[in-house]
C-alpha atoms as a printed R data frame, in Angstrom:
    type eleno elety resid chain resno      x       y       z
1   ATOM     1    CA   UNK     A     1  1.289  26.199   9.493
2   ATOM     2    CA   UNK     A     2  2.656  29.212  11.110
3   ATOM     3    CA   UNK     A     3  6.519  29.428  10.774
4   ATOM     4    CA   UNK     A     4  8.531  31.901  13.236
5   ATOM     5    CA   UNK     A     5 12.457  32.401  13.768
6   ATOM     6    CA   UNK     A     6 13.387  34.606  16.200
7   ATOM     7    CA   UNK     A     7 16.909  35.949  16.409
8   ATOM     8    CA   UNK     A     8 19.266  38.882  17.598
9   ATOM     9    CA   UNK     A     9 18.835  41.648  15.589
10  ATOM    10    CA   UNK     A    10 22.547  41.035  13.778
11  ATOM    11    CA   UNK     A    11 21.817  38.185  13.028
12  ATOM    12    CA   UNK     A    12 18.074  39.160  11.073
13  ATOM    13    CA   UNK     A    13 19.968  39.702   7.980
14  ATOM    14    CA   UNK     A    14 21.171  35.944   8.142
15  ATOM    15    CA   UNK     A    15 17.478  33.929   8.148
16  ATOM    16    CA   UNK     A    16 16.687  33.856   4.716
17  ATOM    17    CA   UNK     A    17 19.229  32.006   3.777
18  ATOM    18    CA   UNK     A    18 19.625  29.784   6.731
19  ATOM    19    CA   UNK     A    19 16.017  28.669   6.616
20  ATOM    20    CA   UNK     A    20 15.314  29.255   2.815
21  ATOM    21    CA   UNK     A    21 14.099  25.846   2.111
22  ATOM    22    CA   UNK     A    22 12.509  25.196   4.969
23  ATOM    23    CA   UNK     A    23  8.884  25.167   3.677
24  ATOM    24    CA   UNK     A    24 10.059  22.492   1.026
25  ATOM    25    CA   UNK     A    25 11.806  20.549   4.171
26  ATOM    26    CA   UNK     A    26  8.272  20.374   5.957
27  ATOM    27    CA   UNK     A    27  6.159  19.897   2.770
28  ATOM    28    CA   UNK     A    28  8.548  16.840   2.423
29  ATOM    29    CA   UNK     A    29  8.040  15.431   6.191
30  ATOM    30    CA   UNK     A    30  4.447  15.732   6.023
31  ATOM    31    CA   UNK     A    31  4.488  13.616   2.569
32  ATOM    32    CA   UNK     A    32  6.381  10.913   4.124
33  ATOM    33    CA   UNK     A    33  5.769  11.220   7.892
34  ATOM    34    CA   UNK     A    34  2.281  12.583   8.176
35  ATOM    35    CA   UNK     A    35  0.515  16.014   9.179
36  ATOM    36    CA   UNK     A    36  2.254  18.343  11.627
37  ATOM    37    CA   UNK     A    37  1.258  17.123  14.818
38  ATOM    38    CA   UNK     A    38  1.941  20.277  16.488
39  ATOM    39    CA   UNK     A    39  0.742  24.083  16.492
40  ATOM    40    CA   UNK     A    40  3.632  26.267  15.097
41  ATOM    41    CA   UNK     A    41  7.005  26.041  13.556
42  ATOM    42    CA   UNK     A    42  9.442  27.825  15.528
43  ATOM    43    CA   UNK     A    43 12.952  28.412  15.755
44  ATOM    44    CA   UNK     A    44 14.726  30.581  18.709
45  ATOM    45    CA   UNK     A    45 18.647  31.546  18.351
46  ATOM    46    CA   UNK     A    46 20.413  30.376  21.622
47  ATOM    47    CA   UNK     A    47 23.977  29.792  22.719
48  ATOM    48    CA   UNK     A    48 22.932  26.615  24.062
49  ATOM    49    CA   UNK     A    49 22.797  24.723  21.086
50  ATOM    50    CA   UNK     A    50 20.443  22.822  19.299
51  ATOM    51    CA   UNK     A    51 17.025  21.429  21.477
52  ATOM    52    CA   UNK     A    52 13.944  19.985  19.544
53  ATOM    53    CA   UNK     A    53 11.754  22.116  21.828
54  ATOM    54    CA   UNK     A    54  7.613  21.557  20.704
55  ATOM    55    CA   UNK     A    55  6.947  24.369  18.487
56  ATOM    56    CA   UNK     A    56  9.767  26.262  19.720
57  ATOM    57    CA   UNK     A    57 13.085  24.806  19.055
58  ATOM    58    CA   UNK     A    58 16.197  25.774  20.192
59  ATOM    59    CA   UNK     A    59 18.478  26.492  17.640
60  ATOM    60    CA   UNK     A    60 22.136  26.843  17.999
61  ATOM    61    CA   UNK     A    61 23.557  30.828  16.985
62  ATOM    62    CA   UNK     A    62 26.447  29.689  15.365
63  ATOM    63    CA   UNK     A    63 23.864  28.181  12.010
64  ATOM    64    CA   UNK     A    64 22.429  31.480  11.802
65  ATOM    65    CA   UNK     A    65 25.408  31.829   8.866
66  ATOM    66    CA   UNK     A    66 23.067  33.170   6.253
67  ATOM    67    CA   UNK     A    67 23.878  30.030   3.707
68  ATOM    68    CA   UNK     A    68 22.203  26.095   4.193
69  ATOM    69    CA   UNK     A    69 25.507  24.710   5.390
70  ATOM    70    CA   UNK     A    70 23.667  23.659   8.416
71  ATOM    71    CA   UNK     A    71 20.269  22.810   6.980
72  ATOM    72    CA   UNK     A    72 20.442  19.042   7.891
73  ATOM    73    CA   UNK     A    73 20.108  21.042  11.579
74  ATOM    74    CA   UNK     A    74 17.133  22.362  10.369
75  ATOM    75    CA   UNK     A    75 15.452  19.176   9.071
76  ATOM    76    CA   UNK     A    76 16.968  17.013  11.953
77  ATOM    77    CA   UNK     A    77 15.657  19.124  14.629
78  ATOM    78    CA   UNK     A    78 12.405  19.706  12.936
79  ATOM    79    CA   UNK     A    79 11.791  15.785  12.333
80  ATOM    80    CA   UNK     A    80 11.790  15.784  16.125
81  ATOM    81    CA   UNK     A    81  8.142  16.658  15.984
82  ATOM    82    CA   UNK     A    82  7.349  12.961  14.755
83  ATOM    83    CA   UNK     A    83 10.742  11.325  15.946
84  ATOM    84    CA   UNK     A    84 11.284  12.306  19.734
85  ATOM    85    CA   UNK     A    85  8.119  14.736  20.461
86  ATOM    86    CA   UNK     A    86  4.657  12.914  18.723
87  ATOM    87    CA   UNK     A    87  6.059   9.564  19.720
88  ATOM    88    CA   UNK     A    88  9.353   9.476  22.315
89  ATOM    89    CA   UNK     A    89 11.111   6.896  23.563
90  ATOM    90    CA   UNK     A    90  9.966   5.187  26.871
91  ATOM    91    CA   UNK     A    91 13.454   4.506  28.637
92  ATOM    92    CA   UNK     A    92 16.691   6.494  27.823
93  ATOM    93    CA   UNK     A    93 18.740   3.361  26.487
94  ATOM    94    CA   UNK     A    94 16.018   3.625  23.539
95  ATOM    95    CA   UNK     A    95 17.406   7.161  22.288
96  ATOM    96    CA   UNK     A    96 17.933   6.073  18.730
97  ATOM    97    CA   UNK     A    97 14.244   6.343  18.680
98  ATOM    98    CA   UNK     A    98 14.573   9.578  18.572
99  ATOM    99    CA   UNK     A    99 18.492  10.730  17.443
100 ATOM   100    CA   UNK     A   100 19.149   7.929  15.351
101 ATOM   101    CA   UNK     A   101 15.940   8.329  13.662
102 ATOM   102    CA   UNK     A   102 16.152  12.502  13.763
103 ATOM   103    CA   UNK     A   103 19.709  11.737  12.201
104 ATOM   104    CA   UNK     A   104 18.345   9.695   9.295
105 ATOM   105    CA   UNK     A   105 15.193  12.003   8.690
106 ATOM   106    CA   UNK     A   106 18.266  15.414   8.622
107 ATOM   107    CA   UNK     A   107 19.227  13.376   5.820
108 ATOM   108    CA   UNK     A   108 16.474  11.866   3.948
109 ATOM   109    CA   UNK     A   109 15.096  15.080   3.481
110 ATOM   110    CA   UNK     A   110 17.623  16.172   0.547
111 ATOM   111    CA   UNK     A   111 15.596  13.405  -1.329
112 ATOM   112    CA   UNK     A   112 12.828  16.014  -1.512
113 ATOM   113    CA   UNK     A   113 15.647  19.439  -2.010
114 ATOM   114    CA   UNK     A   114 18.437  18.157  -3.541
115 ATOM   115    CA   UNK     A   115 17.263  14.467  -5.334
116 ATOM   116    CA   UNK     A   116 18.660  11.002  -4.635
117 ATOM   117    CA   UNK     A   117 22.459  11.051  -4.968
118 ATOM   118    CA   UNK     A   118 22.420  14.027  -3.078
119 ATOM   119    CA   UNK     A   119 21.185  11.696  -0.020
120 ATOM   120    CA   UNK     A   120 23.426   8.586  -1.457
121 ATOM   121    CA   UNK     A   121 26.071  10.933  -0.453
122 ATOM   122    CA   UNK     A   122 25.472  11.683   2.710
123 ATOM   123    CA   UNK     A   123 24.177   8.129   4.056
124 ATOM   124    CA   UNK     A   124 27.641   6.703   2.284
125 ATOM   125    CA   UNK     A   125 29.856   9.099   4.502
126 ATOM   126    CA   UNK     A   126 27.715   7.834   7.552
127 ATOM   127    CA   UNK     A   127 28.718   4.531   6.839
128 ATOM   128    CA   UNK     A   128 31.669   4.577   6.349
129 ATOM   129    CA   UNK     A   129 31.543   6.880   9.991
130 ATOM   130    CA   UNK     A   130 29.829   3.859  11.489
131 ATOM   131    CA   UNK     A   131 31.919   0.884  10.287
132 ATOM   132    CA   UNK     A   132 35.110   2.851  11.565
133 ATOM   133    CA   UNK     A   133 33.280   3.070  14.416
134 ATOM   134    CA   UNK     A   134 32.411  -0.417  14.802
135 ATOM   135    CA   UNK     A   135 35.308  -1.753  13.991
136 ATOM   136    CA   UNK     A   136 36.580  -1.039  17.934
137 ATOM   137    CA   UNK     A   137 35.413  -3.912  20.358
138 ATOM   138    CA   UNK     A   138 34.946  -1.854  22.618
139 ATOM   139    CA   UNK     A   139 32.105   0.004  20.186
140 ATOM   140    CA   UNK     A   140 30.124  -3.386  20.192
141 ATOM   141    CA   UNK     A   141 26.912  -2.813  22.338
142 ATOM   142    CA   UNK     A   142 23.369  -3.045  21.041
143 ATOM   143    CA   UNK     A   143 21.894  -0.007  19.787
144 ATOM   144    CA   UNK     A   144 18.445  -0.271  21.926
145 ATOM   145    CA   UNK     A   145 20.123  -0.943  25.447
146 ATOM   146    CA   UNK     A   146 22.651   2.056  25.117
147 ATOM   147    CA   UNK     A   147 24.599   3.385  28.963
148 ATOM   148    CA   UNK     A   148 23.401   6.224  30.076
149 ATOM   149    CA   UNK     A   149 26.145   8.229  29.598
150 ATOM   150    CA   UNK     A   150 25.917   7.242  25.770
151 ATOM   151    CA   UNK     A   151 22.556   8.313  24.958
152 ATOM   152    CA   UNK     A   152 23.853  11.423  23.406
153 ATOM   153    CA   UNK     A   153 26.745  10.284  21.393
154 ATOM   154    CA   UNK     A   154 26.944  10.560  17.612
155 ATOM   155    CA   UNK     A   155 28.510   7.380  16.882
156 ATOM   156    CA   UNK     A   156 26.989   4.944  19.237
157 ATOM   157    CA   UNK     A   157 23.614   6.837  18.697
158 ATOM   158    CA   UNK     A   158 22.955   9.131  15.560
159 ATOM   159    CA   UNK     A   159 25.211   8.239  13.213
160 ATOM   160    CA   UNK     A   160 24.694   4.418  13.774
161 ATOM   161    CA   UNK     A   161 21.120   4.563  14.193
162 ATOM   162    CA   UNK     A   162 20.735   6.201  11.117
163 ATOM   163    CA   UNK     A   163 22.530   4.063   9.412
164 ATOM   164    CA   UNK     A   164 20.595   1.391  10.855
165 ATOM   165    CA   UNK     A   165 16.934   3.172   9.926
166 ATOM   166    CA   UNK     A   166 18.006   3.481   6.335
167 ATOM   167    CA   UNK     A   167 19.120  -0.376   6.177
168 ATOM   168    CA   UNK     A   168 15.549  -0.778   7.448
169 ATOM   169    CA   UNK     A   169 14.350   1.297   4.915
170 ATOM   170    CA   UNK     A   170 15.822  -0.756   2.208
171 ATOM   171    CA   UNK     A   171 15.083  -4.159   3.753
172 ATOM   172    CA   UNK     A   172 11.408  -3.046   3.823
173 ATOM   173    CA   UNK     A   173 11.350  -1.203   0.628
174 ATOM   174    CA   UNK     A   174 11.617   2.819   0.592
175 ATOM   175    CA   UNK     A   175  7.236   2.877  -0.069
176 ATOM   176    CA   UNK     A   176  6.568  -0.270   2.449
177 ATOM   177    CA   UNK     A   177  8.670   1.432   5.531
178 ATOM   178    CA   UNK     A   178  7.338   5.146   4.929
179 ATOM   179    CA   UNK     A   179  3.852   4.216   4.648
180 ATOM   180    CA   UNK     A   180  4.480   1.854   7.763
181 ATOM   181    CA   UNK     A   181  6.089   4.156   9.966
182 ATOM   182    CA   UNK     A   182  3.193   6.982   9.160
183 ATOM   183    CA   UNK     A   183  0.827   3.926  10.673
184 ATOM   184    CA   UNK     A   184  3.543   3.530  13.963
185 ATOM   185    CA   UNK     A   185  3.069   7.630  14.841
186 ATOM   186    CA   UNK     A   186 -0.527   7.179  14.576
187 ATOM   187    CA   UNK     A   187 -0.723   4.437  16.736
188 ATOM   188    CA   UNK     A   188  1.760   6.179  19.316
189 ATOM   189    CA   UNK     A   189  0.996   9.069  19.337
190 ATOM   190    CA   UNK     A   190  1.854  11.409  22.187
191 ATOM   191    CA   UNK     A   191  2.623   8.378  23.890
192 ATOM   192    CA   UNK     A   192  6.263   6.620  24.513
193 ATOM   193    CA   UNK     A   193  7.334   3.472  22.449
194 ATOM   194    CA   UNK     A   194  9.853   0.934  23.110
195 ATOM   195    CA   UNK     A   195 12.055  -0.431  20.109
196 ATOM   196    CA   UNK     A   196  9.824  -3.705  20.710
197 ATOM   197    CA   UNK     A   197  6.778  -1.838  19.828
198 ATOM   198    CA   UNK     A   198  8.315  -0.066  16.852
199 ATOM   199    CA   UNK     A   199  9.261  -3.685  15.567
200 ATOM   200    CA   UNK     A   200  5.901  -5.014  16.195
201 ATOM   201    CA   UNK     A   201  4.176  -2.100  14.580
202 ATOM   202    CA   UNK     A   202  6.473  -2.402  11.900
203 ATOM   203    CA   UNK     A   203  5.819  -6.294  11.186
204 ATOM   204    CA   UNK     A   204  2.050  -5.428  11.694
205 ATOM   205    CA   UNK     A   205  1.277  -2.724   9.246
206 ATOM   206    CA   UNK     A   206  4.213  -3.890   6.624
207 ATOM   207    CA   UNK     A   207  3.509  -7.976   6.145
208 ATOM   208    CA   UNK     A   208  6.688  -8.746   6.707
209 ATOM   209    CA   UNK     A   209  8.181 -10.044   9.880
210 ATOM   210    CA   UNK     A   210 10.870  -7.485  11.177
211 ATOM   211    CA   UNK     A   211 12.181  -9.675  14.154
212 ATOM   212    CA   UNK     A   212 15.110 -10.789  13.054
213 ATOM   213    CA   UNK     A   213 16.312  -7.866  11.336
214 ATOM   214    CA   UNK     A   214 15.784  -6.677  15.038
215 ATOM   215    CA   UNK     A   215 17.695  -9.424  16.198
216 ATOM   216    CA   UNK     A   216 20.441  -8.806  14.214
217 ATOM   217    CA   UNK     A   217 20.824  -4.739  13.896
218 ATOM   218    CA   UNK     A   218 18.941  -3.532  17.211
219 ATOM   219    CA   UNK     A   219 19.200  -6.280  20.305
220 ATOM   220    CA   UNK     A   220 22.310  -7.914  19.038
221 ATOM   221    CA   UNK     A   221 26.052  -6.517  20.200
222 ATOM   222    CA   UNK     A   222 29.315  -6.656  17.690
223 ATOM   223    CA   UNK     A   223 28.211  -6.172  14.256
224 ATOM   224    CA   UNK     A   224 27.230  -8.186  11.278
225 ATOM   225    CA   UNK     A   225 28.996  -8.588   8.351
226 ATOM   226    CA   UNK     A   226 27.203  -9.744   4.715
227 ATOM   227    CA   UNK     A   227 29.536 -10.267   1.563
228 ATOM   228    CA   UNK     A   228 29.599 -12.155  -1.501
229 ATOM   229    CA   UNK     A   229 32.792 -13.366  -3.134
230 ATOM   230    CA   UNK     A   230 32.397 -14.149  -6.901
231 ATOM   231    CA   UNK     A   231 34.270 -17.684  -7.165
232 ATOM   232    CA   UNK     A   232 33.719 -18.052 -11.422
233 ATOM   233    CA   UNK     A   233 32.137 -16.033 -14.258
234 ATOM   234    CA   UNK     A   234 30.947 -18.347 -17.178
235 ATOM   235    CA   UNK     A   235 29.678 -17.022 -20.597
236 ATOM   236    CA   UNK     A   236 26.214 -18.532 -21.905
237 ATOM   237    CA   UNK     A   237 25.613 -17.441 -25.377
238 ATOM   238    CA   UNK     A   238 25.545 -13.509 -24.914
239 ATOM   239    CA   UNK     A   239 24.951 -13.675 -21.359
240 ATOM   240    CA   UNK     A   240 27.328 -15.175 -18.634
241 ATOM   241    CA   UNK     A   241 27.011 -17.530 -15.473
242 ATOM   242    CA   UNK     A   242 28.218 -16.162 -12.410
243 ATOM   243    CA   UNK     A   243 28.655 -18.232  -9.183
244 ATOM   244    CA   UNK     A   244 28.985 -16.415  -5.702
245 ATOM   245    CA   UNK     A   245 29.730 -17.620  -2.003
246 ATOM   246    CA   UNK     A   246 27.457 -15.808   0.229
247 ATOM   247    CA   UNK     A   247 28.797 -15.479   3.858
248 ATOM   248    CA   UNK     A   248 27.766 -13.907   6.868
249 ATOM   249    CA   UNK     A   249 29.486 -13.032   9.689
250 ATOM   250    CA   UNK     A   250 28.407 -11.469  13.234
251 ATOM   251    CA   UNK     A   251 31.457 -10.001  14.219
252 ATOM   252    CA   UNK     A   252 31.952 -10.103  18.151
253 ATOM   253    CA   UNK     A   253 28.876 -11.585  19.074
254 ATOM   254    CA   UNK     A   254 27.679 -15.313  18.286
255 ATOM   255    CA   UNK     A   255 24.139 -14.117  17.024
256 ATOM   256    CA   UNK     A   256 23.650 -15.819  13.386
257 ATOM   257    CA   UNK     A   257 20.865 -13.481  11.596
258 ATOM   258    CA   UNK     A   258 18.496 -15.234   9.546
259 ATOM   259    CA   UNK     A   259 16.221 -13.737   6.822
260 ATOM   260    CA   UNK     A   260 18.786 -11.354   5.299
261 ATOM   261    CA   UNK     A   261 18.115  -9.616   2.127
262 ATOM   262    CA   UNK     A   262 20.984  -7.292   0.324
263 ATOM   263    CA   UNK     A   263 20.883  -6.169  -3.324
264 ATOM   264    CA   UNK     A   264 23.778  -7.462  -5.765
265 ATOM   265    CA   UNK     A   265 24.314  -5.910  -9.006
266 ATOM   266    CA   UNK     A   266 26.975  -6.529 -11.906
């Protein structure tokens, strides 16, 4: 796959190091997302900002630093061509399709750079951003019916739909949900898709039903809660007893999820 940058002549100096893992970033896409589904890679220094352009993507002048300080730009722009250009969202209150998914994807790749803690990191910090965030009532509106003039923002949008994507990811199981989503950009492709569809594809090529996670993390407002108080620990021989009280909460909405699943360790 052909891969261009095109920059002021100052800034020439600078690529190498801005985009010197980018062959490792794609290499890692295609593993987990599927072939390029486009012609070229291309990158074009603008004062503009950042624009996941097909083949040609607008890339803000200001990255062009010479170091990967902005790399998750150059993944998260990049994963466009599966998240927001092979398969886009059909009405704008569905952007997480595409940023919340881009968002996760800018991140996921340091799996494949940097290994796992690397991208423990990272998703922890975006979090912790999105509970903050979440914790205003005024914050609590469901991620797939988002205002207009909140398609674009980073909390409502990227940083909460990734957040969202990579609870998905572990409900599903990391294999399950990557091997899945591959099957919902075939069946999509160049063609728009509603968060219903993505569900449905989901449940379809996964064997396991993703409604109510749906219910609960996409169509539901407020935001749910999951926690497990230890109430006694108990030694058996050389191993030990321990009771919990499992709880869930849906905070500012009355939705109750059903069919959670969260990992508890000791």
């Amino acid at each position: 796959i052909l891969i261009e940058v095109y920059a002021k002549p100052n800034q020439m100096s600078l690529v190498p190091g801005t985009f010197v893992h980018i062959k490792e970033i794609v290499a890692f896409f295609e593993e987990n997302l599927g072939a390029y589904p486009f012609n070229r890679i291309g990158y074009v220094s603008t004062s503009k900002g950042c624009m996941e352009h097909t083949d040609n993507i607008a890339f803000a002048a200001s990255i062009f630093d010479g170091t990967t300080t902005g790399e998750e730009y150059v993944a998260h722009e990049l994963s466009h061509m599966w998240s927001g250009n092979l398969v886009t969202c059909e009405e704008a209150g569905d952007m997480w399709l595409n940023e919340g998914f881009a968002q996760f994807w800018g991140a996921f790749y340091e799996v494949g750079v940097y290994g796992e803690s690397h991208f423990q990191h990272t998703m922890s910090s975006m979090v912790e951003d999105a509970v903050n965030w979440c914790s205003n009532f005024v914050n609590w509106i469901p991620l797939n019916n988002m205002p207009l003039d909140m398609t674009y923002d980073s909390d409502a949008v990227y940083n909460r739909g990734s957040v969202i994507v990579n609870t998905m990811m572990n409900y599903m199981g990391r294999e399950n949900f990557l091997a899945a989503m591959r099957q919902y950009f075939q069946q999509y492709a160049y063609q728009t898709a509603t968060s219903e569809q993505l569900c449905d594809a989901l449940t379809q090529y996964s064997g396991i039903d993703m409604h109510s996670f749906f219910d609960t993390y996409v169509y539901s407002s407020g935001m749910p809660h999951l926690y497990a108080n230890m109430l006694s620990v108990q030694p058996v021989g050389d191993q030990y007893e321990v009771a919990l009280d499992l709880r869930y909460q849906h905070i500012g909405d009355t939705h109750i999820g059903q069919d959670n699943a969260y990992e508890v360790t000791f």
